[in-house]
KOLKE-144637 format. One record per residue (C-alpha): residue in one letter; x, y, z. Coordinates in nm, 4 decimals. Layout:
N
<node "A"; <X; Y; Z>>
...
//
This chain:
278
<node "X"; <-2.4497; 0.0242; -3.2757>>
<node "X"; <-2.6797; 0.0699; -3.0272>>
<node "X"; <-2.8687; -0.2783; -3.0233>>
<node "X"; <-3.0419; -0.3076; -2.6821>>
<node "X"; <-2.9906; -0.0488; -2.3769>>
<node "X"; <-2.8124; -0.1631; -2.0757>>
<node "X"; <-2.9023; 0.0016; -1.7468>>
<node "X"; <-2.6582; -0.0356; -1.5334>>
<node "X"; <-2.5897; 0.2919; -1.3911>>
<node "X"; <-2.9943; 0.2440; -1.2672>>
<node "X"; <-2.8801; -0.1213; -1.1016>>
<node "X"; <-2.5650; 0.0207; -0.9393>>
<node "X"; <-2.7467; 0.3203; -0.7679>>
<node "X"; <-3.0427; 0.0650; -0.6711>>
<node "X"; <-2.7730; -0.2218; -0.5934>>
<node "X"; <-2.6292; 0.0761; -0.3565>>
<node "X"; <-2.8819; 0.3222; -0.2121>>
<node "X"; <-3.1500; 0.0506; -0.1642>>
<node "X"; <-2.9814; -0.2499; -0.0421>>
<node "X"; <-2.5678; -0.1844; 0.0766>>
<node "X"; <-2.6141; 0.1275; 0.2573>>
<node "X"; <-2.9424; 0.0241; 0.4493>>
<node "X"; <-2.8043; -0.3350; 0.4953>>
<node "X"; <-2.5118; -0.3642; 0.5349>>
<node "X"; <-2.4493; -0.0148; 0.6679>>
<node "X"; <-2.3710; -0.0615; 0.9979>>
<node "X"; <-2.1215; -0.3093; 0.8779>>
<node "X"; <-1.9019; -0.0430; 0.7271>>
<node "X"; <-1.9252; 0.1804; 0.9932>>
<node "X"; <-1.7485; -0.0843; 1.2650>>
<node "X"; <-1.4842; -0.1484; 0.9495>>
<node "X"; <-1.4204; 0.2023; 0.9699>>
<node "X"; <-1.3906; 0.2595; 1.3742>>
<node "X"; <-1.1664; -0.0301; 1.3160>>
<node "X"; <-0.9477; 0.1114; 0.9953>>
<node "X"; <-0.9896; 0.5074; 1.1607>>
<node "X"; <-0.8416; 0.3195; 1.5345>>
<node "X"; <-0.5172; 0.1750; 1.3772>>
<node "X"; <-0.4707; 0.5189; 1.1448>>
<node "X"; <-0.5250; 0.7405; 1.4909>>
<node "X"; <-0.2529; 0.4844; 1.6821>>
<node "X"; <0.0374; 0.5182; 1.4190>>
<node "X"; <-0.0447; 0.8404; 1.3328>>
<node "X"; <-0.0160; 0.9654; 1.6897>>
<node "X"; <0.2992; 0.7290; 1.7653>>
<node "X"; <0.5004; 0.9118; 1.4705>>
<node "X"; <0.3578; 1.2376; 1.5934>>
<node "X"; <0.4759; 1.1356; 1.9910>>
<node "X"; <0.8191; 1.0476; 1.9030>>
<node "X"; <1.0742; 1.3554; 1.8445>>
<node "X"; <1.1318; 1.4548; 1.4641>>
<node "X"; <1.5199; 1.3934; 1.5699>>
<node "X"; <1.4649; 1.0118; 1.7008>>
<node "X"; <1.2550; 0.9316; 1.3515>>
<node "X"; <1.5338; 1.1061; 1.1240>>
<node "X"; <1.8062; 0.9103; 1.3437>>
<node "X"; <1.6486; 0.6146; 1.2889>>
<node "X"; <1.5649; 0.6369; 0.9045>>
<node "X"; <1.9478; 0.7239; 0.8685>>
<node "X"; <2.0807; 0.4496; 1.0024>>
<node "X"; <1.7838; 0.2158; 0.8321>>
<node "X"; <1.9155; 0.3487; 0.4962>>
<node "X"; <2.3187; 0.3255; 0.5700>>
<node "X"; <2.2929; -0.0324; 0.7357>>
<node "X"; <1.9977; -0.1648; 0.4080>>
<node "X"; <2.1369; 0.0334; 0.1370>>
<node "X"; <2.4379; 0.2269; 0.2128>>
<node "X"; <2.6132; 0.5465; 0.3029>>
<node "X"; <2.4795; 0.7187; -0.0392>>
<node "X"; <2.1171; 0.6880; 0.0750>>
<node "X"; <2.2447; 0.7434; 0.4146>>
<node "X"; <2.3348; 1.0837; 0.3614>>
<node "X"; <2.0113; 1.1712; 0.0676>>
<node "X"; <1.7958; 1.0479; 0.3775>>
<node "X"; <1.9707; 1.3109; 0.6087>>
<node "X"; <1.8996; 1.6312; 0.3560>>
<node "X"; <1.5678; 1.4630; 0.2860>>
<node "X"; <1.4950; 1.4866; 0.6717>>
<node "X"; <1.6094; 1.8228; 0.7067>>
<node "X"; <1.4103; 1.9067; 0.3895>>
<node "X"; <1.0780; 1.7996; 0.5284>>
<node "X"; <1.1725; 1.9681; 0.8703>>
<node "X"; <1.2453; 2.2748; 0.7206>>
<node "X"; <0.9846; 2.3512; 0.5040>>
<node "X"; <0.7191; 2.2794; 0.7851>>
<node "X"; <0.6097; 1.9614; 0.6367>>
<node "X"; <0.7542; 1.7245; 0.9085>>
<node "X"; <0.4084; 1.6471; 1.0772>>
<node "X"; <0.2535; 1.6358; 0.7050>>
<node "X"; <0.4979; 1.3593; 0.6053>>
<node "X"; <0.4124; 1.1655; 0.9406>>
<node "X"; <0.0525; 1.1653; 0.8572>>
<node "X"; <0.0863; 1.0545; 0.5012>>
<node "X"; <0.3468; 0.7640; 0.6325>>
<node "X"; <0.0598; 0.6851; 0.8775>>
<node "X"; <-0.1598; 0.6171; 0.5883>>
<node "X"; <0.0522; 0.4539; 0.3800>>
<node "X"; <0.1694; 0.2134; 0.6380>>
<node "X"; <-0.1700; 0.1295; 0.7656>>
<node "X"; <-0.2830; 0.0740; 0.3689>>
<node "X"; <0.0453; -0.1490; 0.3315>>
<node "X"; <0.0143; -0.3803; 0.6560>>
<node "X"; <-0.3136; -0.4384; 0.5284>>
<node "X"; <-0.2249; -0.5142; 0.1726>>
<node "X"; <0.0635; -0.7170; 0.2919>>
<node "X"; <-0.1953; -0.9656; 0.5629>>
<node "X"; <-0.4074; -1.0034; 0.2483>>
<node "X"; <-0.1838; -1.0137; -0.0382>>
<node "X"; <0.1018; -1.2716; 0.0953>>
<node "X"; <-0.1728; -1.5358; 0.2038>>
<node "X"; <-0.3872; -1.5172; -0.1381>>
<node "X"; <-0.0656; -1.5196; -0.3272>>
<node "X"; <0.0453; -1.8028; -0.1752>>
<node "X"; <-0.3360; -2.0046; -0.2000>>
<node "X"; <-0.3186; -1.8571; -0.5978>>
<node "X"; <0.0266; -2.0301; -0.6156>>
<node "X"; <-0.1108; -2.3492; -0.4477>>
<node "X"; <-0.4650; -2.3757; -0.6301>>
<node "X"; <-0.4400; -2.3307; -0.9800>>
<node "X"; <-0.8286; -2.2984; -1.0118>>
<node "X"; <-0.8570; -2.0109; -0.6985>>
<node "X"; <-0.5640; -1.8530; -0.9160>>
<node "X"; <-0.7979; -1.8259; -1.2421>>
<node "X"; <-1.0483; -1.6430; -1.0175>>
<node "X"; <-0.8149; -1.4129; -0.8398>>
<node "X"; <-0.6462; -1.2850; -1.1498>>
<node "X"; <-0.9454; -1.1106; -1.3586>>
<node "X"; <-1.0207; -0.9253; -1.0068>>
<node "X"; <-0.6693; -0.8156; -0.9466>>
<node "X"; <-0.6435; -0.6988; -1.3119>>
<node "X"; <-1.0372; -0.5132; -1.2422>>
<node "X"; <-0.8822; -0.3293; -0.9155>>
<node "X"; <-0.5149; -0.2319; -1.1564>>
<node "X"; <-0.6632; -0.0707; -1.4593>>
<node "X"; <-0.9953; 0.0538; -1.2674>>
<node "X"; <-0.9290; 0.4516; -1.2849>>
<node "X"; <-0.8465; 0.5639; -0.9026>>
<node "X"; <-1.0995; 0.7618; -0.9021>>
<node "X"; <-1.4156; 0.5600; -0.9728>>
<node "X"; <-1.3529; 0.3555; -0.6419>>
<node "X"; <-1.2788; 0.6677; -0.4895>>
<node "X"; <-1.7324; 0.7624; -0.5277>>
<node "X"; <-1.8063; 0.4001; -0.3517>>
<node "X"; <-1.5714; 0.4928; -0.0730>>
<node "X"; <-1.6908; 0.8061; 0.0262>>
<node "X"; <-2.0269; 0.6830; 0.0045>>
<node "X"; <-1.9941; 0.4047; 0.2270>>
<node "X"; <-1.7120; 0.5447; 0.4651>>
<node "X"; <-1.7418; 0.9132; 0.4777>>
<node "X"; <-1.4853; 1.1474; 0.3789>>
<node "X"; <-1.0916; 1.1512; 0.5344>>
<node "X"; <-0.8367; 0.8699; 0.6151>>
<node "X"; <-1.0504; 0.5707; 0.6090>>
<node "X"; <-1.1758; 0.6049; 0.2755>>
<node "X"; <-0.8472; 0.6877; 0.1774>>
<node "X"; <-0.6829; 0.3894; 0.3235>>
<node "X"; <-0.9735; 0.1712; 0.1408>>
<node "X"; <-0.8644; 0.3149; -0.1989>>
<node "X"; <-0.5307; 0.3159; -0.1364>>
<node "X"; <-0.5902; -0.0818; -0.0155>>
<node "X"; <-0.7013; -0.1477; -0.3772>>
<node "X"; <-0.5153; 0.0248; -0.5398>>
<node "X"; <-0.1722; -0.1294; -0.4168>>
<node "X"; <-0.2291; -0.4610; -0.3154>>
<node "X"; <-0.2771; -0.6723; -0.6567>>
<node "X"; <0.1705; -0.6666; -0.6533>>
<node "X"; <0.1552; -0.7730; -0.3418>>
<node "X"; <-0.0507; -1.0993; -0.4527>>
<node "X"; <0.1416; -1.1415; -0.8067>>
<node "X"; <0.4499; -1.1076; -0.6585>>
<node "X"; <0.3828; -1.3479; -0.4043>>
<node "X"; <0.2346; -1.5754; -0.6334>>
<node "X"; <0.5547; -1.5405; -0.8906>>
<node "X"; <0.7603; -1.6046; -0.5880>>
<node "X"; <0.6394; -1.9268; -0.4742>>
<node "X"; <0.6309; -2.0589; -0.8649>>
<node "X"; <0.9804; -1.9949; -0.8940>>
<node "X"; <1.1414; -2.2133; -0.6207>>
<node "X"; <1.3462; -2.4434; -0.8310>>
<node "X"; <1.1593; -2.7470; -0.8356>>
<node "X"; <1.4475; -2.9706; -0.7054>>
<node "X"; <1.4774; -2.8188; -0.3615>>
<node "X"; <1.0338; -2.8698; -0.3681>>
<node "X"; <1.1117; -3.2573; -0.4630>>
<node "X"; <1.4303; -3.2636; -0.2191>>
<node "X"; <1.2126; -3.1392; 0.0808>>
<node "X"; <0.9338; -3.3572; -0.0373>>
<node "X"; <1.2068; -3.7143; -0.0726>>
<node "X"; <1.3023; -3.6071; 0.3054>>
<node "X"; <0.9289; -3.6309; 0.4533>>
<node "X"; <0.8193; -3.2369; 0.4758>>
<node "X"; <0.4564; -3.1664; 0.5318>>
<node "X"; <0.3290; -2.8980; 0.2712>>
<node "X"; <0.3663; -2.6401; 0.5777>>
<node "X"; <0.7045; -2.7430; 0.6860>>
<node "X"; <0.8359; -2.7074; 0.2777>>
<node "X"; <0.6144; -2.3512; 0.2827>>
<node "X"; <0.8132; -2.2555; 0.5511>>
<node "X"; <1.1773; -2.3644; 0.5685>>
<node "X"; <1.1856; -2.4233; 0.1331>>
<node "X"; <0.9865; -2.1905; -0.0702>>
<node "X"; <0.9245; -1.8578; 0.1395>>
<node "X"; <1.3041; -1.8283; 0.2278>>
<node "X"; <1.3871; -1.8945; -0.1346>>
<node "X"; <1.1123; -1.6257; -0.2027>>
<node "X"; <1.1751; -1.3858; 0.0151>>
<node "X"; <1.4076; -1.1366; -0.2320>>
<node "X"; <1.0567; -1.1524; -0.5148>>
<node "X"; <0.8014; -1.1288; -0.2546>>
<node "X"; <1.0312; -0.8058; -0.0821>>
<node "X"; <1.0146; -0.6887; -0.4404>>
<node "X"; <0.6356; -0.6772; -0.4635>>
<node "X"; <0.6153; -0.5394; -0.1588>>
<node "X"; <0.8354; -0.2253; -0.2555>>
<node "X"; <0.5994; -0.2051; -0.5450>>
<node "X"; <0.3126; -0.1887; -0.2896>>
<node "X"; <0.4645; 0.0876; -0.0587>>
<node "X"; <0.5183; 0.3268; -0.4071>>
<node "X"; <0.1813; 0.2435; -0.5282>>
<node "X"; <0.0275; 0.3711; -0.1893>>
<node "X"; <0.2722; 0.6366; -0.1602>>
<node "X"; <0.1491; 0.7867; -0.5305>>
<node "X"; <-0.2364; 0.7570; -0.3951>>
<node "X"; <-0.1094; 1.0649; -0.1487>>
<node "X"; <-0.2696; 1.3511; -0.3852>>
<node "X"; <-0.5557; 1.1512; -0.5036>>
<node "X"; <-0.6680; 1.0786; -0.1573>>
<node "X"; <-0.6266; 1.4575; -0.0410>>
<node "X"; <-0.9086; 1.4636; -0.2589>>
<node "X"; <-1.1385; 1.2885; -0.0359>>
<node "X"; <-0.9933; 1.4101; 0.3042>>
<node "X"; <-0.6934; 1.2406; 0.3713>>
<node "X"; <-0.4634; 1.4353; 0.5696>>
<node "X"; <-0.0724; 1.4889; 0.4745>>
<node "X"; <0.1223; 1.6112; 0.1816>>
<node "X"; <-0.1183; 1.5262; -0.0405>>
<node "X"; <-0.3582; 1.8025; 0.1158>>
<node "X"; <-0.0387; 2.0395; 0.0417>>
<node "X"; <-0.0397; 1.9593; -0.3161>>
<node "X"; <-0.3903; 2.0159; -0.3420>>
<node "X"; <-0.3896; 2.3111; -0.2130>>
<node "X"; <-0.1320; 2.4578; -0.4365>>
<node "X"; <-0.3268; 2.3042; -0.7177>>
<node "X"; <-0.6173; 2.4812; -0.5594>>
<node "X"; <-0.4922; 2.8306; -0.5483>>
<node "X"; <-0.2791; 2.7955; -0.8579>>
<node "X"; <0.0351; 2.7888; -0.6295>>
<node "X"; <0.3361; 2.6576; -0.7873>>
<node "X"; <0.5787; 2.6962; -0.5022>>
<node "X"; <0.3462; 2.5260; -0.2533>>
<node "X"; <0.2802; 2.2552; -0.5148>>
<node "X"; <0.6518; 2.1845; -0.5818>>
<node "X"; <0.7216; 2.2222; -0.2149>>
<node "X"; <0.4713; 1.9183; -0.1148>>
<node "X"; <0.5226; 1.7253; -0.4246>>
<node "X"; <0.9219; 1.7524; -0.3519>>
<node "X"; <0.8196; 1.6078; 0.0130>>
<node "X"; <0.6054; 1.2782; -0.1218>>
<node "X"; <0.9102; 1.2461; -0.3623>>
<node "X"; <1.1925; 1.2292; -0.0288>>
<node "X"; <0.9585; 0.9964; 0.1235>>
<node "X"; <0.9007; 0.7581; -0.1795>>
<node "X"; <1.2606; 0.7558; -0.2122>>
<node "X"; <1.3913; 0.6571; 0.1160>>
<node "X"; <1.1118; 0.4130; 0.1735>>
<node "X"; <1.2000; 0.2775; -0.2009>>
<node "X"; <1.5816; 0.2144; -0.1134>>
<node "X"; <1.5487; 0.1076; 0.2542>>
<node "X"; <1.2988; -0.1824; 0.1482>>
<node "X"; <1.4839; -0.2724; -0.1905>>
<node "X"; <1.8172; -0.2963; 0.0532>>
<node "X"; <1.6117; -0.5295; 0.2751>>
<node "X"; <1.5037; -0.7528; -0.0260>>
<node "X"; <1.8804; -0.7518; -0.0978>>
<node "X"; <2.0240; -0.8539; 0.2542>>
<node "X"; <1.7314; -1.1090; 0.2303>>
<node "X"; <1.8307; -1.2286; -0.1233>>
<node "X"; <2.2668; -1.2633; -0.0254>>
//
C-alpha cells in the first residue's frame, strides 16, 4: 500500500542538523550548565552528608509516613546498599531522580491545574502527554544526546519526559474532583478564583495530586538503566555493566539496589499522600 512516499526521516535530520543545532545551539548548552549545576549541587550534598545521617533520616521518614514495617525494610535496605558498595551509586541515581522530579513537579502541577481550568488548553495538552507516554524511551533518548551531550543532563531530559505526563493528569484529575458544593460554597462566600485554588480545591486535592506524584518518582526511578545507557551515573551504570559482561551477580546486585530505593521512596511518599488525605 505504498501510495505516495513520505520523507520524513530526510525533514527530521534537515529540521535538526541544519536549523536546531546551528540555531538554537547555544540555547541548549546554557539549559544544560543550568540542568548539569542543580545535578552537581544535590549530587554533592548527598555525597557530603555521612551515609549514617541519610539512613537515620530515611528511617525515621518511613516509621513517622508509613510505619514501623517500612521502618525496619528501610534499615536492611540501607545496610544493603552500604554493604554491597553501592551507597555512593544510590546517591547519584537519587540525585537524578530528584532533580528530574522537582522539575516534573514545577511543570506538571501548574499545567495540570491550567488543563483543569481551560477546557480548550486541556484538548491540546492531552495528545502531547499521550505522544511523550507511549513514545519508546529510547527514541527521545537520540535527540538528547544530540543536543545535550552524553551523561546526567541528557538523562535528566529523558527522564523529564518520560515521568511528568502523571504528574499533569493527576493534577488535572485532582482539581476535577473537588465536590462541586464546597467550589459553589467558596464561590456564595465571595472567594476570588485564587483564594478557592488555594484554601478549597488544592487541600481537597492534595491525597490525588501526592498520588501522581508517587507515580512520577517510580517512573524516573525505572529510567535508571535506560539512562546508564547514555552516561548517567548510578546503579543504572551497575546494571549495565553486568549486562555488559554477561554478569548475573553484578546485575542482580544493582538491580536489587534500584529496587530498595523505589521501594522506600514508594512508601514514604504514599504515607505522605495519606497523612495529607486523614
Amino acid at each position: 500500500m505504498n501510495y505516495f512516499t513520505l520523507p520524513l526521516e530526510d525533514w527530521t535530520n534537515n529540521f535538526v542538523y541544519d536549523w536546531l543545532i546551528p540555531v538554537m545551539g547555544g540555547f541548549f548548552d546554557s539549559v544544560s550548565s543550568i540542568i548539569s549545576f542543580f545535578i552537581n549541587g544535590v549530587a554533592d550534598l548527598f555525597l557530603m552528608i555521612p551515609a549514617e545521617v541519610i539512613a537515620i533520616l530515611l528511617i525515621l521518614l518511613a516509621w513517622k509516613l508509613a510505619g514501623k514495617g517500612i521502618a525496619i525494610f528501610t534499615l536492611i535496605g540501607t545496610l544493603y546498599l552500604g554493604s554491597v558498595n553501592l551507597w555512593e551509586d544510590a546517591m547519584l541515581t537519587l540525585a537524578v531522580v530528584v532533580v528530574a522530579t522537582v522539575f516534573s513537579i514545577i511543570i506538571g502541577l501548574p499545567l495540570g491545574i491550567l488543563t483543569a481550568k481551560y477546557a480548550v488548553l486541556d484538548k491540546i495538552v492531552r495528545p502531547i502527554l499521550d505522544f511523550m507516554q507511549t513514545l519508546p524511551s529510547f527514541v527521545y533518548l537520540i535527540p538528547a544526546i544530540l543536543l545535550f551531550g552524553l551523561g546526567e543532563v541528557p538523562a535528566v531530559i529523558s527522564t523529564f519526559v518520560f515521568a511528568t505526563p502523571p504528574a499533569v493528569r493527576m493534577t488535572t484529575l485532582a482539581i476535577k474532583q473537588v465536590p462541586e458544593d464546597m467550589v459553589e460554597a467558596a464561590r456564595a462566600f465571595g472567594s476570588t478564583s485564587w483564594q478557592m485554588l488555594v484554601k478549597v480545591q488544592l487541600p481537597v486535592a492534595i491525597p490525588t495530586i501526592m498520588a501522581g506524584v508517587n507515580q512520577t518518582i517510580m517512573l524516573a526511578l525505572s529510567m535508571a538503566v535506560i539512562a546508564s545507557m547514555i552516561g548517567a551515573p548510578g546503579l543504572g551504570s551497575t546494571v549495565l555493566a553486568g549486562i555488559s559482561s554477561v554478569n548475573v551477580g553484578l546485575g542482580l546486585v544493582g538491580g536489587l539496589g534500584i529496587v530498595v530505593l523505589a521501594i522506600i521512596l514508594d512508601r514514604i511518599t504514599q504515607g505522605l499522600g495519606n497523612k495529607n488525605k486523614k
